[in-house]
C-alpha positions as CSV (number, residue, x, y, z in Angstrom):
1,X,-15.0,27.2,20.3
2,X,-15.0,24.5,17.6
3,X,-13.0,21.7,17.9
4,X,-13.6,20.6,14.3
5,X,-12.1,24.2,13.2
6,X,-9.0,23.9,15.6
7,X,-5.2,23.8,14.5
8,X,-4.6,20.1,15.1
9,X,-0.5,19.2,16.0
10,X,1.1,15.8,15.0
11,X,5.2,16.1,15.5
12,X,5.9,19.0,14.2
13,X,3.3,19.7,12.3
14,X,0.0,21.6,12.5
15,X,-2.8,21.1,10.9
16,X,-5.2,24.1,10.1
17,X,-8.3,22.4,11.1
18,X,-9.4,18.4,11.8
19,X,-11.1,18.1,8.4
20,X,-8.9,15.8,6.2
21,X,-9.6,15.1,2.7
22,X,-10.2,11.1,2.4
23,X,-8.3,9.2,-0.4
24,X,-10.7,9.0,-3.4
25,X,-9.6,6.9,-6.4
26,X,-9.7,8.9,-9.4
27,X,-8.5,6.4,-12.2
28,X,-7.4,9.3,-14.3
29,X,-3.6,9.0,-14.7
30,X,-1.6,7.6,-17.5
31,X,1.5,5.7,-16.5
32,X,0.9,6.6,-13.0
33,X,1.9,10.1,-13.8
34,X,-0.6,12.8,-11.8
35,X,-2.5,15.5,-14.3
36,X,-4.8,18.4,-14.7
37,X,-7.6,16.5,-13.2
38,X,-5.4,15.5,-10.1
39,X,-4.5,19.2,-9.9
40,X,-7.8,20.3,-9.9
41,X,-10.0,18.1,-8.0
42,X,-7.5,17.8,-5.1
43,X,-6.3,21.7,-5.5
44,X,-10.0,22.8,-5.1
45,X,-10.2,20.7,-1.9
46,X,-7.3,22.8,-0.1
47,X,-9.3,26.1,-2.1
48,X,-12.3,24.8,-0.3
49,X,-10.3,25.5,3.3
50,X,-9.9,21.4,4.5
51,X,-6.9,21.0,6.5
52,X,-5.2,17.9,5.1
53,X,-5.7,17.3,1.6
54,X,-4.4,13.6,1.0
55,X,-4.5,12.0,-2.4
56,X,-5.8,9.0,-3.6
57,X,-4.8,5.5,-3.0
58,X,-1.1,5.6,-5.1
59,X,0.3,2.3,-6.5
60,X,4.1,1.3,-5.2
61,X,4.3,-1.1,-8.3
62,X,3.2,-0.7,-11.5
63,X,1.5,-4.5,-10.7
64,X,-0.1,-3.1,-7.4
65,X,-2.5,-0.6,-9.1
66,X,-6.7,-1.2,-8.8
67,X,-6.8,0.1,-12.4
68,X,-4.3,0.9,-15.5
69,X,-5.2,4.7,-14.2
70,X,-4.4,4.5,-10.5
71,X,-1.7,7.0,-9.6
72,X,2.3,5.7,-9.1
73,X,5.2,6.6,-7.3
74,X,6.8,3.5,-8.5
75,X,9.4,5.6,-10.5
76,X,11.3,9.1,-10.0
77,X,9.6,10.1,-13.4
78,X,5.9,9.9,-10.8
79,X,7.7,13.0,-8.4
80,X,7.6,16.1,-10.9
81,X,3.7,16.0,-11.5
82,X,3.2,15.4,-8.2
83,X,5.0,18.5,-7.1
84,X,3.0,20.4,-8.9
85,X,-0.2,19.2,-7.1
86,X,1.8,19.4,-3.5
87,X,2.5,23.1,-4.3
88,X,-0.4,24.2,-4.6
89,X,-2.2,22.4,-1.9
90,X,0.5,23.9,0.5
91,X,-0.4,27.7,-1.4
92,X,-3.6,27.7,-0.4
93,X,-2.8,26.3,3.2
94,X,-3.5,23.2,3.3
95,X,-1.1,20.2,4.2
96,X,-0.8,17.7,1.5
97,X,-0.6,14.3,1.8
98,X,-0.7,10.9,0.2
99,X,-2.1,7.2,0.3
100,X,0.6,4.6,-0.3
101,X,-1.3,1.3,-1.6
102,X,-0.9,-2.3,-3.4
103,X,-4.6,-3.3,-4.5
104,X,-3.2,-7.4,-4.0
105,X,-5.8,-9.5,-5.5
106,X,-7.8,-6.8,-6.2
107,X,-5.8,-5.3,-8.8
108,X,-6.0,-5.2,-12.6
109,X,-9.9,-4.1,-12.8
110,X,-11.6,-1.7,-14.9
111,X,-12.9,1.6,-14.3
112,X,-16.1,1.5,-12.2
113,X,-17.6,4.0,-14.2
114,X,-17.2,1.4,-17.2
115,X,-20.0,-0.8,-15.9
116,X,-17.8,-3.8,-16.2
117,X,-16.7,-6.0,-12.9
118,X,-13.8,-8.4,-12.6
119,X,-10.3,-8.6,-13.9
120,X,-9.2,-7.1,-16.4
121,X,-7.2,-9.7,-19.3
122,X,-3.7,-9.4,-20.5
123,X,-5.4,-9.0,-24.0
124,X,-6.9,-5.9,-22.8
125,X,-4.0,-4.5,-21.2
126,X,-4.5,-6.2,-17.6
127,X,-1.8,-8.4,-15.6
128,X,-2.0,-11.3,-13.0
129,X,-2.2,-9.9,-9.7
130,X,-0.7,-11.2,-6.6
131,X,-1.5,-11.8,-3.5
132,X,-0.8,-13.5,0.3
133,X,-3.1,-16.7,-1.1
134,X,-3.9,-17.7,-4.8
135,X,-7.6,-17.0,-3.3
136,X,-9.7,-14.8,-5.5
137,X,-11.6,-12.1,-4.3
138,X,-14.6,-13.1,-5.9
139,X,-15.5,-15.0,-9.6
140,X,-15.3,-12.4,-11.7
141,X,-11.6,-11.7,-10.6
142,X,-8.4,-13.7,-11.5
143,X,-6.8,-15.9,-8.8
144,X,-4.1,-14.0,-7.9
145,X,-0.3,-15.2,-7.8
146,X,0.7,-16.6,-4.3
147,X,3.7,-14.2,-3.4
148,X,7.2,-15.8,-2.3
149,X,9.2,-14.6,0.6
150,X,11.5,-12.7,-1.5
151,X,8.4,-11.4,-3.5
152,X,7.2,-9.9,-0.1
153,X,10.7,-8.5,0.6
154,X,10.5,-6.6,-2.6
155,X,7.0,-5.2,-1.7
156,X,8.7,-3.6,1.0
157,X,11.2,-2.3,-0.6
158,X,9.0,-1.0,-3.0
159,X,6.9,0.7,-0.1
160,X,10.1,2.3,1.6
161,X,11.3,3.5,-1.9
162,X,7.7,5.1,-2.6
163,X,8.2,7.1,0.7
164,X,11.1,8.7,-0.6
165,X,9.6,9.7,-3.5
166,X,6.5,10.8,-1.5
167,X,8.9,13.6,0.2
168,X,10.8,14.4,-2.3
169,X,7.4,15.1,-4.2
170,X,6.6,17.8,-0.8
171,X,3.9,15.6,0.7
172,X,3.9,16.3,4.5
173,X,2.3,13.4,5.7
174,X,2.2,10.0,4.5
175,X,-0.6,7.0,5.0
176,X,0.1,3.2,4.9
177,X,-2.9,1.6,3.2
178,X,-3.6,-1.4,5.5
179,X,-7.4,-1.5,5.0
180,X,-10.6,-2.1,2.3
181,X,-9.5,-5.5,1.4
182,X,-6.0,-4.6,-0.7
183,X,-3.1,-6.0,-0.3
184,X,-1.9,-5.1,3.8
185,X,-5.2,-5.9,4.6
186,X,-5.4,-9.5,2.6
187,X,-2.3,-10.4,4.8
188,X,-4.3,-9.6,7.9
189,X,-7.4,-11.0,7.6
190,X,-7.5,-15.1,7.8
191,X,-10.2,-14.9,4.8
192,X,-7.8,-14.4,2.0
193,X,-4.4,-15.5,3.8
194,X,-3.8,-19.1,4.4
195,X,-0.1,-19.1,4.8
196,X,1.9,-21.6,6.4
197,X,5.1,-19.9,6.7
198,X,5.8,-16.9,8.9
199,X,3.7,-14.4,7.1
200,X,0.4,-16.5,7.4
201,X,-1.9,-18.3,10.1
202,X,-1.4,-17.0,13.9
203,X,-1.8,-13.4,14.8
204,X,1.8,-12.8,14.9
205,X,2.3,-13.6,11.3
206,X,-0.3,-12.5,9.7
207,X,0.3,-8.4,10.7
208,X,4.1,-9.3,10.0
209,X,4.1,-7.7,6.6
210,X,2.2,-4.3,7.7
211,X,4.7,-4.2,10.7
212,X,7.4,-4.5,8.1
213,X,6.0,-2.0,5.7
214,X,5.5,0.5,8.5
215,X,8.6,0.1,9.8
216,X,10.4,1.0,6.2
217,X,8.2,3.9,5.7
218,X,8.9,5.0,9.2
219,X,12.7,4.5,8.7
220,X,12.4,7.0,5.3
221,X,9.8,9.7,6.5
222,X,11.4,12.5,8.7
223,X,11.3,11.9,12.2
224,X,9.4,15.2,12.9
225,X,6.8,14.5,10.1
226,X,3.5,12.0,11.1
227,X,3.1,8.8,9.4
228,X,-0.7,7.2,9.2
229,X,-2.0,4.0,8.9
230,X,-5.4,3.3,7.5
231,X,-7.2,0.0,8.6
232,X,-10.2,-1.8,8.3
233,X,-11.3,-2.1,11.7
234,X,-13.5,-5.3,10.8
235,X,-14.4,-7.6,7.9
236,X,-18.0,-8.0,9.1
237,X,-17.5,-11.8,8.3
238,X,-17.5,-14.9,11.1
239,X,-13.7,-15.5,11.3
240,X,-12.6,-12.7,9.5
241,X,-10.4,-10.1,10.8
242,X,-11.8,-8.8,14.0
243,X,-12.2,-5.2,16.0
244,X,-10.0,-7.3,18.7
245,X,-7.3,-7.3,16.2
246,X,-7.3,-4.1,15.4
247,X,-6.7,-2.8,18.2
248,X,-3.8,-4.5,19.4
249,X,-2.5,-4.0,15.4
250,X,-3.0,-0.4,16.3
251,X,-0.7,-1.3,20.0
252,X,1.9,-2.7,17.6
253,X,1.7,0.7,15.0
254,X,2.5,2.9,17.8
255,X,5.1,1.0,19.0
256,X,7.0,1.2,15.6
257,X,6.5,4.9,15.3
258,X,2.6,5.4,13.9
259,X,1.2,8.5,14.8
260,X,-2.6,8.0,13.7
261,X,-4.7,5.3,12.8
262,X,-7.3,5.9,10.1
263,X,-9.7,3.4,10.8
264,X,-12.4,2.5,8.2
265,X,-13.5,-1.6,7.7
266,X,-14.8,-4.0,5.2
267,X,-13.5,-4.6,1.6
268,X,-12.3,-8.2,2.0
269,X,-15.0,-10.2,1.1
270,X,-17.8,-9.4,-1.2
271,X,-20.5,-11.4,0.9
272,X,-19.9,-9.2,3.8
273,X,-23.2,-7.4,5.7
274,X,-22.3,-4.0,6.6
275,X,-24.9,-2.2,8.5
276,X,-24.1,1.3,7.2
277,X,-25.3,4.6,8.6
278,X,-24.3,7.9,9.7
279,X,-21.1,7.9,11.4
280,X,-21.4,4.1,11.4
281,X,-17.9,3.5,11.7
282,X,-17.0,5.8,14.1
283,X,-17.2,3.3,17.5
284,X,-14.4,1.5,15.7
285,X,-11.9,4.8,15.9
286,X,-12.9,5.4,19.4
287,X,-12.4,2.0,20.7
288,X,-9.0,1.8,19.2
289,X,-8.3,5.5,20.7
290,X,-8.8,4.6,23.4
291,X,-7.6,1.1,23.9
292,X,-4.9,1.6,21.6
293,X,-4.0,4.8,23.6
294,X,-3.3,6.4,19.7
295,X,-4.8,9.4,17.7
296,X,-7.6,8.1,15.9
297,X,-9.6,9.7,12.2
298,X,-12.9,8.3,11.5
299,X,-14.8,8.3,8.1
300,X,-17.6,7.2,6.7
301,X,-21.3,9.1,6.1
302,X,-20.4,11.9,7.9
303,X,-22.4,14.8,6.6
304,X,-23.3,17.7,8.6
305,X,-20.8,20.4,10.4
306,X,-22.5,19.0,13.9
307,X,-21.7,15.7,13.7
308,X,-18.3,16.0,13.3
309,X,-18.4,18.5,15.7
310,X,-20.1,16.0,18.4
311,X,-17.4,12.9,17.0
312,X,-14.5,15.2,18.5
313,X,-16.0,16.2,21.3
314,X,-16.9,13.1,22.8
315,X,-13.6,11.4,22.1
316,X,-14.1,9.1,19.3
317,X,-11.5,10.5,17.3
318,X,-8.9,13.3,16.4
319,X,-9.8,13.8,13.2
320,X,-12.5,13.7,10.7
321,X,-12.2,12.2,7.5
322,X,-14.9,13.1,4.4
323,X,-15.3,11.7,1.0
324,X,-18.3,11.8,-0.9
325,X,-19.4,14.9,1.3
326,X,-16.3,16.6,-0.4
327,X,-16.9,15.4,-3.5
328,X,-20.3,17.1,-3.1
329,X,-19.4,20.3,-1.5
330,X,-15.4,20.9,-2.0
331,X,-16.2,24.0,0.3
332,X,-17.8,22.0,3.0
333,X,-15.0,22.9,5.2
334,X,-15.8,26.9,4.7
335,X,-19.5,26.4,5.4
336,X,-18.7,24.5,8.1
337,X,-17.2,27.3,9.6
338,X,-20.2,29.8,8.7
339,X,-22.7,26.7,10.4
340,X,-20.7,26.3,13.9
341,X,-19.3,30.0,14.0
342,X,-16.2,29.3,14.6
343,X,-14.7,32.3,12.3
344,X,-11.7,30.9,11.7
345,X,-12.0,30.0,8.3
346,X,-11.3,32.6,5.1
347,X,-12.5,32.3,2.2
348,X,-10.3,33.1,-1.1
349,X,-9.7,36.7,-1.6
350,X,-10.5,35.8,-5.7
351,X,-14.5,34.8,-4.3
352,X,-14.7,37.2,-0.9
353,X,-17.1,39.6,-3.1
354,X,-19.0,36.5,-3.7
355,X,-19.4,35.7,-0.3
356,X,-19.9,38.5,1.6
357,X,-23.4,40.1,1.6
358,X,-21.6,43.9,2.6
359,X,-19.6,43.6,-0.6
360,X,-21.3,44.7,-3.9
361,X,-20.6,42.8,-6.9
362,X,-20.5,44.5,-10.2
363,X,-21.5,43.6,-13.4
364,X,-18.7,43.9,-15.1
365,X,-16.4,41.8,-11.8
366,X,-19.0,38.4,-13.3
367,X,-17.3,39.1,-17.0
368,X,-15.4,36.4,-18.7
């Protein structure tokens, strides 16, 4: 019996399988507000049978979005458009779920696909972003604006408030961003916070702002609904935030109420070596799993059904996370299924004829 094709239970609620849909930045919305395109390209990822369908990194201030086009759930206006995405995720019977973010010193950029790098200008419809340091993240960005302890107290807030508009929008799980160099994750790691006051230097303060954001969200989100927190488990920089860290972070997360940690690394400095392969990442999610004592998803250049079958099955972690493989092949899930015979996946009645060899398909069924 697959594991990968398995109902998977956090609180109270089941997964269908352990394939999640990873957060992919679509930089398509206007005013934060979701669309077609966010309809679409995360509805065809619940059509394509993956159990947790969880939507891209979505700003908590209008200040902490990557670009003009990132998604929001700064304002109630964000929830409506939203539902309509989280309905039919849930139709097709998938659980939806979304990525709660502040890009930090990385935001106010351009759209990648625009072939431009850096900040984007106030004349161009950019702002100053903020961050734990006025450090910037490279040359081509703005220095960001050192944030004030009652600065940081609002980005909780704003977390906490975002959460309530995340359920009320009928997302079923939620996921702290913590990780690829954004703004959780430029408190963490000593490269980009050098703090003297309680939210900077030692250990103890430098995680203080994810424990405080986790703990708000955790406050908000129903008590039998799971709450995830994605990390990077490593800068892959000399002094930068270490796998050491992470996993007593990940001790801390549990503590508070965490029911997964989504463990990815890297994105804090630009100069950083990352040795990427297949399943490159995965040692990361098993060590904290297990030292951590915590469910664990992994992600990163995992391709093939197998794979993730042999990741679950030797206990590096509870669930398997895909991104550009789902982007290739939204019904990577259903093929899945065909390639490790687990039968437990169905495809949509509307393309059965297609994909059954015993059913004949007529001329007139391929019509416009």
């Amino acid at each position: 019996m697959s594991l990968l094709l398995e109902p998977y239970t956090l609180r109270q609620l089941t997964l269908p399988n352990r394939i999640a849909v990873s957060p992919m930045c679509q930089y398509s919305a206007v005013d934060g507000l979701a669309n077609d395109w966010h309809l679409v390209h995360l509805g065809s990822r619940a059509v394509g049978g993956a159990g947790l369908v969880i939507a891209e990194a979505t700003a908590v201030t209008a200040d902490g979005r990557i670009t003009a086009q990132d998604l929001g759930l700064w304002n109630d206006e964000q929830i409506a458009p939203l539902q309509r995405v989280t309905r039919f995720i849930t139709a097709q019977g998938s659980v939806p779920g979304v990525q709660l973010a502040h890009a930090g010193r990385k935001a106010s950029t351009h759209r990648p696909w625009l072939g431009k790098h850096g900040s984007v200008n106030e004349q161009e419809g950019g702002w100053q972003p903020v961050g734990p340091s006025p450090i910037a993240f490279d040359p081509e960005h703005a220095a960001p604006r050192e944030l004030s302890e009652p600065d940081i107290a609002g980005i909780v807030q704003a977390f906490t408030d975002a959460a309530r508009r995340a359920l009320a929008a009928g997302f079923k799980v939620v996921e702290v961003h913590a990780a690829h160099g954004y703004l959780l994750h430029q408190f963490l790691s000593p490269l980009s916070n050098q703090r003297r006051d309680q939210y900077g230097s030692c250990f103890e303060n430098r995680i203080r702002l994810t424990l405080e954001v986790t703990q708000g969200v955790r406050d908000v989100w129903p008590a039998e609904l799971p709450l995830f927190v994605r990390v990077s488990a490593t800068d892959w920089v000399e002094d930068g935030w270490n796998p050491d860290e992470t996993v007593e972070l990940a001790r801390r997360l549990r503590a508070i109420g965490v029911d997964l940690i989504d463990v990815s690394s890297g994105g804090t400095s630009v100069n950083a070596e990352i040795p990427t392969g297949p399943g490159y990442q995965t040692r990361f999610a098993e060590r904290v799993r297990k030292e951590s004592e915590i469910a664990t998803g992994t992600v990163g250049m995992i391709t093939e059904p197998a794979q993730a079958e042999h990741i679950l099955r030797t206990g590096q972690a509870d669930l398997i996370f895909l991104a550009r493989e789902l982007l290739r092949d939204p019904y990577w899930p259903l093929h899945a299924d065909d390639d490790l015979g687990g039968h437990k996946a169905t495809w949509p009645a509307q393309y059965q004829r297609a994909t059954s060899r015993s059913s004949p398909i007529h001329e007139s069924d391929l019509r416009d």
